[in-house]
C-alpha positions in Angstrom: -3.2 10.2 -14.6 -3.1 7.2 -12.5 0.8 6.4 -13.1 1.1 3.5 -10.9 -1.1 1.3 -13.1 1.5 1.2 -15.3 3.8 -0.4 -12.9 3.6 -4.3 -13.0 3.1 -5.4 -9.2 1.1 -2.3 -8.7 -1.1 -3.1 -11.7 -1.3 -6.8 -10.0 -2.6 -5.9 -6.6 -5.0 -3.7 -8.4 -6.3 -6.0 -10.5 -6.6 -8.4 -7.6 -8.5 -6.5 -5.1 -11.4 -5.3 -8.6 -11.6 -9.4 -9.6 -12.5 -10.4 -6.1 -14.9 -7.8 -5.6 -16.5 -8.8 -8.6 -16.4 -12.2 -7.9 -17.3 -11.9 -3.9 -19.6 -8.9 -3.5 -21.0 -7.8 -7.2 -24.1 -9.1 -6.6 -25.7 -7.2 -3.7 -23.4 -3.9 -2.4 -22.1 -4.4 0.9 -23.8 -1.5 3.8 -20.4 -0.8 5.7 -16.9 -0.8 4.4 -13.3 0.2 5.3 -10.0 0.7 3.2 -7.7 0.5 5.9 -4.2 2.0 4.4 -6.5 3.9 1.7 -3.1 6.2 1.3 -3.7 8.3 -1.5 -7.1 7.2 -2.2 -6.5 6.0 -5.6 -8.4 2.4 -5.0 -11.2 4.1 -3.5 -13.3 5.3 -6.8 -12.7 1.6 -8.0 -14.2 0.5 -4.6 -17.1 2.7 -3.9 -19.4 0.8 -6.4 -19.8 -1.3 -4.3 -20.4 -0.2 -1.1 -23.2 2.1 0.3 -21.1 3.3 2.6 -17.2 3.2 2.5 -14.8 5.0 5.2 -10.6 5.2 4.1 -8.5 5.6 7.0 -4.9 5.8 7.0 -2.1 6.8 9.6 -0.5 9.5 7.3 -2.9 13.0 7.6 -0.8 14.5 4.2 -2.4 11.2 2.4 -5.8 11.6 3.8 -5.9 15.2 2.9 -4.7 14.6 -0.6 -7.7 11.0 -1.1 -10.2 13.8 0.0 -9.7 16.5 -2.3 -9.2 13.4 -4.7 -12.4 12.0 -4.5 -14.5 14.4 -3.3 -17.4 13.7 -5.7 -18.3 10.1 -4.4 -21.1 10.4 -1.6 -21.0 7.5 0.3 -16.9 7.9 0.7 -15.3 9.5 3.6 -11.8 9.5 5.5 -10.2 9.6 8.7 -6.9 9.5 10.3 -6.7 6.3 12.4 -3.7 3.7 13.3 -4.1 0.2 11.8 -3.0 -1.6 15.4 -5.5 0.9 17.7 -8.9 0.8 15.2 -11.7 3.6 16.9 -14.2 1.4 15.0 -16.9 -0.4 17.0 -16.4 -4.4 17.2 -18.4 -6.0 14.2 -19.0 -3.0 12.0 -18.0 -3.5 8.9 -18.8 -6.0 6.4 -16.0 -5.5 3.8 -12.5 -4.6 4.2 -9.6 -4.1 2.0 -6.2 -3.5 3.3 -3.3 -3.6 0.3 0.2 -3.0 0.8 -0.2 -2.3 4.9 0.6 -4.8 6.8 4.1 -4.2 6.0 4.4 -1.1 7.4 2.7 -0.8 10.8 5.4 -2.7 13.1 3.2 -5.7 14.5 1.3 -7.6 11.4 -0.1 -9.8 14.3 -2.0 -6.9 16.1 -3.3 -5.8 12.9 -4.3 -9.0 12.2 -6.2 -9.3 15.7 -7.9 -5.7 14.7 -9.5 -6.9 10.9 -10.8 -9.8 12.7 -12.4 -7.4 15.7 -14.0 -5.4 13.5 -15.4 -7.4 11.0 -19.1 -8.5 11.0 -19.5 -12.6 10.9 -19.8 -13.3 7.3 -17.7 -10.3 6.4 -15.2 -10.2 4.1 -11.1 -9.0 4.3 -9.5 -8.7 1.2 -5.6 -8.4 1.7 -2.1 -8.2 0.3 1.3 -7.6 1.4 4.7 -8.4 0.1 5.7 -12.0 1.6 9.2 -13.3 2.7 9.4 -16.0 -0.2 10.1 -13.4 -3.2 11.2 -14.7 -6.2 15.1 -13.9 -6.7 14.6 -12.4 -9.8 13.4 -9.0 -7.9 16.1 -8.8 -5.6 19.1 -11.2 -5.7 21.0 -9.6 -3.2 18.9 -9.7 -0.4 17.5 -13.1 -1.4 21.2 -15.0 -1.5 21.7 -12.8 1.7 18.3 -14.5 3.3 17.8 -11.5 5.2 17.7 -7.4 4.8 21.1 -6.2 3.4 20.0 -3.2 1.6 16.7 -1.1 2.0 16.1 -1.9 -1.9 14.6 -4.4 -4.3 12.2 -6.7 -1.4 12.8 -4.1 1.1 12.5 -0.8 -0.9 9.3 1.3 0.1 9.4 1.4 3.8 9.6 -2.2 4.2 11.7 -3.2 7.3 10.5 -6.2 7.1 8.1 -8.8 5.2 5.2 -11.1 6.0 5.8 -14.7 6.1 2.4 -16.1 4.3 2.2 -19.3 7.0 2.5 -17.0 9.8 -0.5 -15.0 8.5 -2.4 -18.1 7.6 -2.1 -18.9 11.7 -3.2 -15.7 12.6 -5.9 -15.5 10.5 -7.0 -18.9 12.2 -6.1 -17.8 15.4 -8.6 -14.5 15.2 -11.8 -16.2 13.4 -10.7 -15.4 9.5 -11.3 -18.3 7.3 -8.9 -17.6 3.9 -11.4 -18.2 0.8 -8.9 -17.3 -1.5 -5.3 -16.9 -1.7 -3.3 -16.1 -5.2 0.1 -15.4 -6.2 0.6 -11.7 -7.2 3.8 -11.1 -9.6 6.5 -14.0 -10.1 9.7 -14.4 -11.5 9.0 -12.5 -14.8 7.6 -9.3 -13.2 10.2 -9.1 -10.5 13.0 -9.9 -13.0 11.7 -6.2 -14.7 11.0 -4.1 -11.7 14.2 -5.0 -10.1 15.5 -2.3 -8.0 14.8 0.3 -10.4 11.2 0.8 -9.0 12.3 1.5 -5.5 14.7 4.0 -6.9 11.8 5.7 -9.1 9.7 6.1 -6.1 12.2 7.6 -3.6 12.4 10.5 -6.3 9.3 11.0 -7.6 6.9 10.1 -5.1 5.7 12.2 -2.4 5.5 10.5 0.9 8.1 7.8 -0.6 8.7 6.5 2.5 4.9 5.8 3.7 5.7 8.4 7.0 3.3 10.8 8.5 3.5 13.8 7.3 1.3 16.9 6.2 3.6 18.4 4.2 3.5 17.7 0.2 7.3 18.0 -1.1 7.6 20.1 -4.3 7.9 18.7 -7.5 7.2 15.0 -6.6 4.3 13.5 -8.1 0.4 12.7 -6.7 -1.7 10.0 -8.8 -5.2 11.4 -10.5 -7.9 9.1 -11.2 -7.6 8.7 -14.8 -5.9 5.5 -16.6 -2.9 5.6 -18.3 -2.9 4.5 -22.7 -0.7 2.1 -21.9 -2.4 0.5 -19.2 -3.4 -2.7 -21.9 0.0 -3.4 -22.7 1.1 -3.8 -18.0 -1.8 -5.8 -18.1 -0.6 -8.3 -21.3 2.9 -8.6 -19.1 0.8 -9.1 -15.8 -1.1 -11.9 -17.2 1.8 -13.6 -19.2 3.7 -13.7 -16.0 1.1 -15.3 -14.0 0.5 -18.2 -16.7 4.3 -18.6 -16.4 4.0 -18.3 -12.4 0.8 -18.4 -11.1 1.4 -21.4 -9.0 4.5 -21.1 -7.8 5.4 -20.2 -3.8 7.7 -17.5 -4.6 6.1 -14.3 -5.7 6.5 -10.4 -4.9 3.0 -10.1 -2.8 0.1 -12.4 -2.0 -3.4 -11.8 -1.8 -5.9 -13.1 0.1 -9.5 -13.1 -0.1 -11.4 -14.0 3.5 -14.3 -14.4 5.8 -15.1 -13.8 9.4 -16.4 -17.0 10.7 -20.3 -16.3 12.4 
């Protein structure tokens, strides 16, 4: 099963990326699309519905070689191993994008920025998330009180060596032809209070790849999501949407999403 839906911020991001493509693209399917980060390919089956053609790319060859023995029975779904800063892609060829969780991870957020924006289409559409600076201190006191990265936990566990600040993005956005549609909180006080720490933890010993690297090599006995949902899925998402009536509004939040379009 898909063990990560169970997992509150997880769940969020999730849920995020299927409401906007509902709400933004249901209607016709797009021709061109790219998951860029696709990692283990575990958004991809959710995605594919609405794309005739989607490509997942991703930095990590391990990952891609797990997505396409994953999802090897969707047609119009294919991978490669590309770097997130140095796209191969052609200028204005795809009209969707989804990036989640990435822009963390590849070293200059800017550059990647710079590189959605190149290969969008006018009119295309970037949906994106990442966790931001302003995290509630419920999720990780001590690196909030410290105002910077003190331990590689809580804010900073997964690979993060650093985080996006959300204004910063918003003026690179601008500054590369993105126009932000949408932008939404994703987990506040109440979710961070009950992942804190502990989640970082679970993934450096369960999860293959814990530490987003490139690597071919699986490690025995860590664990690789499949694409079926958990039982207890209904009860994440309950907690999800209870902390988002509590929260929804407020600055501080684990990630932020944003929903946006490539100015013609």
């Amino acid at each position: 099963m898909n063990y990560k839906l169970l997992f509150s911020t997880y769940r969020n991001r999730y849920r995020f990326v299927q409401s906007s493509l509902d709400k933004y693209v249901s209607d016709q399917k797009v021709s061109k699309a790219l998951n860029l980060g696709t990692g283990e390919g575990d958004y991809d089956p959710m995605i594919a519905p609405y794309c005739h053609q989607l490509i997942g790319c991703d930095i990590n060859e391990g990952d891609i070689e797990f997505a396409q023995q994953l999802n090897a029975d969707i047609p119009q779904l294919s991978y490669q191993v590309e770097n997130a800063l140095r796209l191969s892609f052609k200028a204005e060829e795809f009209s969707l994008l989804i990036s989640v969780e990435v822009m963390e991870h590849v070293g200059d957020p800017e550059q990647m920025t710079r590189e959605i924006g190149r290969v969008l289409r006018p009119g295309g559409l970037a949906i994106i998330t990442f966790p931001q600076t302003n995290f509630p201190w419920t999720y990780d006191p001590i690196n909030k009180l410290a105002g910077k990265r003190l331990i590689g936990q809580g804010a900073y566990a997964f690979g993060h060596d650093y985080l996006v600040n959300v204004a910063a993005f918003k003026s690179w956005a601008e500054r590369y032809g993105l126009e932000v549609l949408e932008e939404r909180a994703l987990s506040g006080h109440f979710v961070g209070l009950s992942e804190m720490y502990w989640t970082g933890w679970i993934q450096r010993i369960f999860k293959d790849n814990s530490g987003n690297a490139n690597s071919k090599s699986p490690r025995k006995g860590k664990l690789r999501p499949s694409r079926k949902a958990p039982l207890l899925v209904g009860i994440t998402d309950f907690f999800t949407r209870f902390d988002y009536w509590l929260f929804g509004r407020s600055k501080q939040s684990v990630g932020r999403g944003f929903v946006l379009r490539k100015r013609d």
